[in-house]
DRENKEMI-370418 format. One line per field, with one value per residue (C-alpha): residue number from 1; residue in one letter; z, x, y. Coordinates in nm, 2 decimals. Example, Ala and Ser with C-alpha at 12.3 -4.5 7.8 and 13.67 -1.06 7.14 Angstrom:
DRENKEMI-370418
k	(1 | 2)
r	(A | S)
up	(0.78 | 0.71)
east	(1.23 | 1.37)
north	(-0.45 | -0.11)
***
This chain:
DRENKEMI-370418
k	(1 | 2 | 3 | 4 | 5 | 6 | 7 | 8 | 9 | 10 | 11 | 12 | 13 | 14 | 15 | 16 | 17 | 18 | 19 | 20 | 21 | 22 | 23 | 24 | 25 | 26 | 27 | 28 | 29 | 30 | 31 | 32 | 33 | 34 | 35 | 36 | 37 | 38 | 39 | 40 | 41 | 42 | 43 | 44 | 45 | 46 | 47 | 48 | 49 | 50 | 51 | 52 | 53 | 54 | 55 | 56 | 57 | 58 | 59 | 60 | 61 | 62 | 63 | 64 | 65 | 66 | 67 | 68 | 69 | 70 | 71 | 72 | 73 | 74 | 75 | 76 | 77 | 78 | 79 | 80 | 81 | 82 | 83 | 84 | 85 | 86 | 87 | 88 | 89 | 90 | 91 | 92 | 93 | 94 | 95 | 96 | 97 | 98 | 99 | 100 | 101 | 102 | 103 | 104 | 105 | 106 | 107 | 108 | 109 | 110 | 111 | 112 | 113 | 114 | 115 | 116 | 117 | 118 | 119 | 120 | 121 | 122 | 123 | 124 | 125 | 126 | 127 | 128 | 129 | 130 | 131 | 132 | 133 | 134 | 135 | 136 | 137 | 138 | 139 | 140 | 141 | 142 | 143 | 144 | 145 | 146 | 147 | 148 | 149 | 150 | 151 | 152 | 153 | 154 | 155 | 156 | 157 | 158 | 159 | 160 | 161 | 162 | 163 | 164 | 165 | 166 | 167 | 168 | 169 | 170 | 171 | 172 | 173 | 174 | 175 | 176 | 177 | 178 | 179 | 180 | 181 | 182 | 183 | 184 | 185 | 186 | 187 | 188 | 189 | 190 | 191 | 192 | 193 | 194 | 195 | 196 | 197 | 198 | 199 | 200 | 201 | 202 | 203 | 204 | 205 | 206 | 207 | 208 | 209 | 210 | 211 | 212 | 213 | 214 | 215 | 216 | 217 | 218 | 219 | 220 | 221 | 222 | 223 | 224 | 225 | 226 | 227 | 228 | 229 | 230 | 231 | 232 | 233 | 234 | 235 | 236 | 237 | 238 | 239 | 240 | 241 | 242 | 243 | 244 | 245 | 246 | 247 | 248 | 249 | 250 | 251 | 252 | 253 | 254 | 255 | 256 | 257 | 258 | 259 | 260 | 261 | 262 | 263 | 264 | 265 | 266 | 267 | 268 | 269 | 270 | 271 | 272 | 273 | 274 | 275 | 276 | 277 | 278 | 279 | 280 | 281 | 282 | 283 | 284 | 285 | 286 | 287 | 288 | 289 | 290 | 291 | 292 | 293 | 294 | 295 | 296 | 297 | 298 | 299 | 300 | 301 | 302 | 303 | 304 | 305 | 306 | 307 | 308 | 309 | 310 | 311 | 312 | 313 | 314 | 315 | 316 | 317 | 318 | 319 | 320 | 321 | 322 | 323 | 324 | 325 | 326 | 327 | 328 | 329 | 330 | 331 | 332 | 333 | 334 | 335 | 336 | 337 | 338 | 339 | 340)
r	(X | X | X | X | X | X | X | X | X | X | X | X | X | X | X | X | X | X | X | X | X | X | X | X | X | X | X | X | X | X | X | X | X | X | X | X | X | X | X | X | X | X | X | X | X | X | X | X | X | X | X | X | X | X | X | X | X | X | X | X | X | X | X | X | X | X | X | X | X | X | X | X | X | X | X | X | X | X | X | X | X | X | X | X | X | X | X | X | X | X | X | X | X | X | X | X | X | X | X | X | X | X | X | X | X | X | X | X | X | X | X | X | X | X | X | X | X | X | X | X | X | X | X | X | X | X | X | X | X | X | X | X | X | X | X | X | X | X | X | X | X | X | X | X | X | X | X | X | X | X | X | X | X | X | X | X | X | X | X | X | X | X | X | X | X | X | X | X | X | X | X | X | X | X | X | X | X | X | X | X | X | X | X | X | X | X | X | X | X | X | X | X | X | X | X | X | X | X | X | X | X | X | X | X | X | X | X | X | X | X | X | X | X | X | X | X | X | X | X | X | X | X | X | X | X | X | X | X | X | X | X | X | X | X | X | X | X | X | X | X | X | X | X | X | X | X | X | X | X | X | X | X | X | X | X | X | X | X | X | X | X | X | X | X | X | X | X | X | X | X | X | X | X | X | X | X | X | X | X | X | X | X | X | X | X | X | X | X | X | X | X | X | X | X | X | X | X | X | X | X | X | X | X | X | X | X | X | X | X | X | X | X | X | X | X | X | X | X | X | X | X | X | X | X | X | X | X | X | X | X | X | X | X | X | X | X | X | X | X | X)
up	(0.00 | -0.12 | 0.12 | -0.01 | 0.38 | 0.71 | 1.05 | 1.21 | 1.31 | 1.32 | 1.15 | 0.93 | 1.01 | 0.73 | 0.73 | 0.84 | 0.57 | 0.32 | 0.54 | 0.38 | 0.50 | 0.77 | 0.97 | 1.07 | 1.20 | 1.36 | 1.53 | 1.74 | 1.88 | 2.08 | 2.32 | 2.29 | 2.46 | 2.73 | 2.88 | 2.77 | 2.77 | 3.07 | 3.16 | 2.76 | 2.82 | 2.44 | 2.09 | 1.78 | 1.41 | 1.13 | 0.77 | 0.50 | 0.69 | 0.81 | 1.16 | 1.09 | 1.43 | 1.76 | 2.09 | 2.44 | 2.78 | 3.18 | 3.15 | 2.92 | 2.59 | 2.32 | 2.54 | 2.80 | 2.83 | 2.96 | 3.08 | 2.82 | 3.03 | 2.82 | 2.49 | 2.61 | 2.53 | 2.15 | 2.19 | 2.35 | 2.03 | 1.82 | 2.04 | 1.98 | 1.58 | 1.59 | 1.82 | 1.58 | 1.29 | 1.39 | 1.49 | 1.82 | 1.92 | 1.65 | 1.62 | 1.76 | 1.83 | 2.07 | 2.36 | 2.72 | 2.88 | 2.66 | 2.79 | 3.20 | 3.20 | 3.58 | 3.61 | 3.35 | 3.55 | 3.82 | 3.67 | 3.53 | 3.34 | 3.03 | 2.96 | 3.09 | 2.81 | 2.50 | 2.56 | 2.34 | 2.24 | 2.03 | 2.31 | 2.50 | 2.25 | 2.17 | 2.54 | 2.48 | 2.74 | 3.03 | 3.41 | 3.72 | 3.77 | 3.65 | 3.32 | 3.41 | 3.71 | 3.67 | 4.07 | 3.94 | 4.25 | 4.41 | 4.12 | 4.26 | 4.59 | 4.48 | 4.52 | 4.19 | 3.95 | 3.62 | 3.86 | 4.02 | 3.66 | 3.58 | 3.80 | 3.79 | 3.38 | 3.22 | 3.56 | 3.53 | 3.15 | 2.87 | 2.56 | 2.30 | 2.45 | 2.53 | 2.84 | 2.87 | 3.10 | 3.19 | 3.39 | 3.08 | 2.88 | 3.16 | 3.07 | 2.72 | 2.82 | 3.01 | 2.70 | 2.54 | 2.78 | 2.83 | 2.44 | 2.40 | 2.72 | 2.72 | 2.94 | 2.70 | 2.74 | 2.60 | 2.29 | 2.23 | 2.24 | 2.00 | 1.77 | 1.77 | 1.91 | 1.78 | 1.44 | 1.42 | 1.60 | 1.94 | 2.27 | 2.44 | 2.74 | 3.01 | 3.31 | 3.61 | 3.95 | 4.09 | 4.50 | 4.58 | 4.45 | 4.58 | 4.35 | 4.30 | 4.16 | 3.93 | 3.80 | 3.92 | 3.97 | 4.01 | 3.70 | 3.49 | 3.17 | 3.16 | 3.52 | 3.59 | 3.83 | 4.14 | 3.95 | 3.66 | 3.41 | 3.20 | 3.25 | 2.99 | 3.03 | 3.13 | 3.26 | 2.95 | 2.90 | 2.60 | 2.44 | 2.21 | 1.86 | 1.99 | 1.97 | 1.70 | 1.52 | 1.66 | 1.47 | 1.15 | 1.13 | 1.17 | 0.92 | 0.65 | 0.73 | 0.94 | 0.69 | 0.81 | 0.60 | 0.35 | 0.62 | 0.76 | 1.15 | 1.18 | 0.92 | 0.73 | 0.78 | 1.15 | 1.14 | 0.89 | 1.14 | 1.40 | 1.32 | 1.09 | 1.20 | 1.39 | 1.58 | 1.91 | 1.75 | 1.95 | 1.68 | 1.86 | 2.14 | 1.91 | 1.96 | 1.63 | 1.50 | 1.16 | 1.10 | 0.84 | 0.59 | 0.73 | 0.96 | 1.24 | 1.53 | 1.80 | 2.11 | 2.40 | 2.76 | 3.07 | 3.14 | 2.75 | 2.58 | 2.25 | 1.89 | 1.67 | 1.31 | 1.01 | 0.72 | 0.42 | 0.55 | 0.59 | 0.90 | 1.28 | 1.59 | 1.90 | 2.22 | 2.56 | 2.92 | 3.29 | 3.46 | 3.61 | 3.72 | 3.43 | 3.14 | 2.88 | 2.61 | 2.28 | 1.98 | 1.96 | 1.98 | 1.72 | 1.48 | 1.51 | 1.53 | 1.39 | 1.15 | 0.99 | 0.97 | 0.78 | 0.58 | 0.30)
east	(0.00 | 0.17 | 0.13 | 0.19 | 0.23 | 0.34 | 0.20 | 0.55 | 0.51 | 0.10 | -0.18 | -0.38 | -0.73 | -1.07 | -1.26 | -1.66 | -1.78 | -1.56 | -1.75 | -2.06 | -2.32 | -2.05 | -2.18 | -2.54 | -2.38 | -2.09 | -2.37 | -2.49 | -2.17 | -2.09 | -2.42 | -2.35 | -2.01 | -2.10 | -2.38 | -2.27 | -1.89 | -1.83 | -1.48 | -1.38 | -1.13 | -1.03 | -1.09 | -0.91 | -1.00 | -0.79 | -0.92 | -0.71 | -0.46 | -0.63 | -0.79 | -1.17 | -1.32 | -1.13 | -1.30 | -1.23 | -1.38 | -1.35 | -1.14 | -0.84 | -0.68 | -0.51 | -0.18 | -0.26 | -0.08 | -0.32 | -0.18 | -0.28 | -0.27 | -0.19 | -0.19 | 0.19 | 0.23 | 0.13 | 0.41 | 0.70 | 0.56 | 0.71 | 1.05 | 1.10 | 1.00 | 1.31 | 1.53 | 1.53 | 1.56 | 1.87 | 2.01 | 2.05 | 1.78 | 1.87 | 1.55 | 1.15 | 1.27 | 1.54 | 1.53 | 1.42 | 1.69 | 1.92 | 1.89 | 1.94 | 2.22 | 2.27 | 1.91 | 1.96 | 2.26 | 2.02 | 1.72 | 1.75 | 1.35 | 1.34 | 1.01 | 1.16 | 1.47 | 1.25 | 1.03 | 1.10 | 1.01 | 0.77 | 0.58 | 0.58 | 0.47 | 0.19 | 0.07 | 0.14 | 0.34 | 0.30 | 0.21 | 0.09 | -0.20 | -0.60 | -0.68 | -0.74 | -0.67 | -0.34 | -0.18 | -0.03 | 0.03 | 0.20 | 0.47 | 0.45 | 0.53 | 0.81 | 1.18 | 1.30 | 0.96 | 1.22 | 1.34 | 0.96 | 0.88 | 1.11 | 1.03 | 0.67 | 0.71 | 0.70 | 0.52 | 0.20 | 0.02 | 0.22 | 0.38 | 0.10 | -0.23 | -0.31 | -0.26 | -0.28 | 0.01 | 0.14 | 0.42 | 0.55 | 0.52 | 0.74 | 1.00 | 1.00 | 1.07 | 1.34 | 1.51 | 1.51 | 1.71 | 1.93 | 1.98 | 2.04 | 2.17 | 1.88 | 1.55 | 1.24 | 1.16 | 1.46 | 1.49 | 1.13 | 1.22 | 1.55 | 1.37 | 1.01 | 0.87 | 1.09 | 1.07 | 0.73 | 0.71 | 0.55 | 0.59 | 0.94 | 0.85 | 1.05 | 1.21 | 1.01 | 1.22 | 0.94 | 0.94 | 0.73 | 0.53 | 0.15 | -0.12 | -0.18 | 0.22 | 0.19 | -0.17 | -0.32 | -0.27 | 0.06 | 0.14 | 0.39 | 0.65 | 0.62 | 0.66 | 0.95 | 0.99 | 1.23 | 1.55 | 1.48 | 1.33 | 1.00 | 0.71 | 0.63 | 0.27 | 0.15 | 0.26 | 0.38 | 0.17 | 0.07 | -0.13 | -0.44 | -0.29 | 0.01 | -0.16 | -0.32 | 0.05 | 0.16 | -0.12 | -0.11 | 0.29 | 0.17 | -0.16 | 0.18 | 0.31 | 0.59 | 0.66 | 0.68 | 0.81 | 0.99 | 1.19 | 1.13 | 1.08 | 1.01 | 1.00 | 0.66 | 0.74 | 0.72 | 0.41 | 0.25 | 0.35 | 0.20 | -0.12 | -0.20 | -0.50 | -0.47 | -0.74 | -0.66 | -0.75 | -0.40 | -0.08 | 0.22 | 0.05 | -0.23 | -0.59 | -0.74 | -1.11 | -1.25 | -1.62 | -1.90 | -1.61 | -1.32 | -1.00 | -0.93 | -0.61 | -0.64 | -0.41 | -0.63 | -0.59 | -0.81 | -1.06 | -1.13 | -0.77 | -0.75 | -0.58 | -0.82 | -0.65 | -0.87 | -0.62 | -0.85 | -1.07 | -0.75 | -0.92 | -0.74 | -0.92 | -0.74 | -0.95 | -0.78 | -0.97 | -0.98 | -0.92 | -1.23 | -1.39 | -1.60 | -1.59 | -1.82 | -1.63 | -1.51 | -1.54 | -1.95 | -1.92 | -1.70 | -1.85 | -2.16 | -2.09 | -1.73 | -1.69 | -2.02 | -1.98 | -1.62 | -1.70 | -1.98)
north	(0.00 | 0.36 | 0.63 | 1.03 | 1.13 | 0.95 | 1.10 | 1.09 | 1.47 | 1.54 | 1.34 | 1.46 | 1.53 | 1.48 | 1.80 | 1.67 | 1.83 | 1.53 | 1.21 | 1.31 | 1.01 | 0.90 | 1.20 | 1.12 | 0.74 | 0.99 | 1.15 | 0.86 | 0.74 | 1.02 | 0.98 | 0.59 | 0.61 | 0.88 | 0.66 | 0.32 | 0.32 | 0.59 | 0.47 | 0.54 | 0.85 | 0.89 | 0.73 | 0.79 | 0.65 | 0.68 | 0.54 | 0.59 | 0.70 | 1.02 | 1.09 | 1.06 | 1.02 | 1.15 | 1.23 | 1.29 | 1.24 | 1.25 | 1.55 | 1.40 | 1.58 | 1.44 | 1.48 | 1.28 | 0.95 | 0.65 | 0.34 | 0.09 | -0.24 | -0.54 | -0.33 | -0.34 | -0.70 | -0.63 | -0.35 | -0.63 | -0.91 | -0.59 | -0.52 | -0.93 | -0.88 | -0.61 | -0.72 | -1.06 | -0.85 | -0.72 | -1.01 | -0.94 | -1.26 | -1.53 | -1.67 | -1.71 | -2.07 | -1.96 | -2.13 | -1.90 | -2.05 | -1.95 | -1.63 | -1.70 | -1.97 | -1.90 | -2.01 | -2.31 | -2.42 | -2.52 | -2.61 | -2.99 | -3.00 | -3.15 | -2.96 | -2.62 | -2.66 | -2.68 | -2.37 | -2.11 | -1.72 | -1.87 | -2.01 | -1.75 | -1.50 | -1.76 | -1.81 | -2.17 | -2.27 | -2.46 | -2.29 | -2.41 | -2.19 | -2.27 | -2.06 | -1.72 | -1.74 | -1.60 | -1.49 | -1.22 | -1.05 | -1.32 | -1.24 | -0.90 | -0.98 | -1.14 | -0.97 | -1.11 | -1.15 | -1.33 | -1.59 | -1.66 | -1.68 | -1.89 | -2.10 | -2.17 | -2.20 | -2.51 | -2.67 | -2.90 | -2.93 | -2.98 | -2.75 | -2.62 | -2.57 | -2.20 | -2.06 | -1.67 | -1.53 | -1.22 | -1.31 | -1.53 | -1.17 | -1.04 | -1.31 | -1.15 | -0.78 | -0.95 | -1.16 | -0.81 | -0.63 | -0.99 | -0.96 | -0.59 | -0.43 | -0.22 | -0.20 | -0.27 | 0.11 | 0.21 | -0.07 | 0.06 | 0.46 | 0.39 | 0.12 | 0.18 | 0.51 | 0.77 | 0.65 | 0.70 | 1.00 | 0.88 | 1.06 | 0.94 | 0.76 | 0.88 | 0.70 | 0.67 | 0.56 | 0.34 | 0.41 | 0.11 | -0.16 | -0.12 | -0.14 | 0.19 | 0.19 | -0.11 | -0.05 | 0.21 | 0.61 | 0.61 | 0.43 | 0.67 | 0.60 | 0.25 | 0.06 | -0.18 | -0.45 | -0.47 | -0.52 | -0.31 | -0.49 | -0.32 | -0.50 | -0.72 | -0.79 | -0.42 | -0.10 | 0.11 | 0.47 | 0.61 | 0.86 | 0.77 | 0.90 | 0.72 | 0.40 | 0.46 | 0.51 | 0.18 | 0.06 | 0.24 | 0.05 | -0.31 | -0.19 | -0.07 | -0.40 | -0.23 | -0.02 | 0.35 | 0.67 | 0.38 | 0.26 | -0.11 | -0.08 | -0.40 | -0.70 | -0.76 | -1.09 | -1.06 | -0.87 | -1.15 | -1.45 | -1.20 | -1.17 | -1.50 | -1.64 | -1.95 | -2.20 | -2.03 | -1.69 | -1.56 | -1.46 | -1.28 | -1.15 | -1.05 | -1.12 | -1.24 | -1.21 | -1.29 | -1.25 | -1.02 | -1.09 | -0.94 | -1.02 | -0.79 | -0.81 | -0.67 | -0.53 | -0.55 | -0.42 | -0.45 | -0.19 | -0.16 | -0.05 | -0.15 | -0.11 | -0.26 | -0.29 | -0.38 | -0.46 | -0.46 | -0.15 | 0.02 | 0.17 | 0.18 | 0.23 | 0.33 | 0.31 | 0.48 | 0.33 | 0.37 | 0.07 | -0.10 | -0.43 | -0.58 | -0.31 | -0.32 | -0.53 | -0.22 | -0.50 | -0.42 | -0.03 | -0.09 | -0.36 | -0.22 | 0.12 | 0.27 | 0.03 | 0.07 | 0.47 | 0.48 | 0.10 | 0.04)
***
């Protein structure tokens, strides 16, 4: 797909007046998402490559950074995609315990050896834990989260069926900085986020470890763990147009401003659609004739990218219990505004 402009410095906005019919269905979402969707802080559209749609509520701007929640495991599935790229990670079939031979000196499971950054990125490796019940905070608790992790991975169950994780996306932000000598922040602000002209996240010295500083109010930058490490499976902050760039890159294939961020092939094995409807730390949905992928994040952050509708939707949420799930609002209402 050619593009004549690249929204590295500022996007470019459709004048109203060009949606023509898309205005009377524009018309409806606004009261829709006030009284049905009243943790939804901003939303941005982009079709064609251009904002069409952006909005904000509860007080926020189009400055304000949100943290995003697991959207940041879409974001590591990229920093893997690049850091393989350049060689620096040899392959998705690397062995994890390649990457902590002090830990693999000790640790004598079969099972453990032969899970690789594939697995992980496809939440199919093995954990002790029910599905969805994840204890994330005991991993919290814990003085040294990569070691905790490494030990409860591979336990009970066997390689291959699917088993969401966050503490196994932590393990990835972790082979990243064991690969690269940098923190997953910094890969990302080098690699990824100054390319395309997102907001630099800054450093943030984290002064404790409640909940409030991991997931909640005091979230800033993009939170790390106890010995330094980014969080893999949540803690990075970004702004809505800033989502929506990440995006518009894997929509180009990674392509941005004829420069390959990241490999199309990466972004292809990504997001292929698979029987667990789960790529690279990609949710997956085909249905009414199209195929969609999808970062997600509790409380209702989302990139939604539409390939064949060339159309990005980039959804910015406060956290709360039980959010009304975004895919409706926007099957049934964005997409049909800006698609035929």
């Amino acid at each position: 797909m050619q593009r004549n402009y690249w929204p590295t410095t500022e996007w470019q906005i459709a004048d109203p007046a060009d949606l023509g019919k898309e205005t009377e269905k524009l018309s409806n979402l606004e009261p829709l998402i006030t009284t049905e969707y009243s943790n939804l802080n901003g939303i941005v559209v982009v079709k064609n490559g251009v904002i069409v749609y952006e909005r904000y509520y509860n007080g926020y701007g189009r400055d304000h950074v949100h943290h995003v929640a697991s959207v940041t495991k879409s974001v590591l599935s990229a920093l893997i995609g690049i850091a393989i790229d350049s060689e620096s990670i040899k392959n998705a079939d690397q062995k994890v315990l390649d990457f902590f031979p002090e830990y693999s000196a000790l640790d004598t499971s079969k099972k453990k050896r032969e899970i690789t950054i594939r697995h992980l990125l496809t939440m199919t490796a093995p954990y002790p834990f029910e599905d969805w019940h994840e204890p994330l905070d005991k991993m919290c608790m814990q003085p040294d989260w990569v070691n905790y992790t490494l030990d409860i991975l591979g336990q009970k169950g066997s390689i291959g069926p699917f088993k969401y994780s966050t503490a196994g996306a932590h393990l990835l932000s972790a082979i990243i900085t064991r690969s690269t000598g940098q923190s997953a922040r910094e890969y990302a602000n080098e690699h990824l986020f100054k390319p395309l002209g997102m907001r630099e996240i800054p450093d943030y010295t984290m002064e404790a470890f409640g909940f409030d500083d991991l997931f909640g109010k005091n979230v800033k930058g993009w939170v790390n763990d106890p010995n330094g490490y980014s969080t893999g499976g949540w803690g990075l902050t970004l702004t809505p147009r800033d989502m929506a760039r990440f995006g518009f890159l894997y929509l180009n294939h990674g392509m941005w401003d004829n420069n390959q961020i990241i490999s199309q092939t990466w972004v292809q094995e990504s997001t292929a659609m698979n029987p667990n409807n789960y790529g690279y730390l990609w949710w997956l949905r085909k249905e009414n004739g199209f195929c969609a992928y999808l970062a997600l994040g509790d409380g209702g952050n989302v990139i939604c990218c539409i390939p064949e509708k060339d159309l990005v939707v980039a959804i910015a949420s406060e956290f709360m219990m039980n959010p009304r799930d975004r895919w409706p609002l926007i099957k049934e209402h964005i997409i049909p505004a800006f698609i035929d």
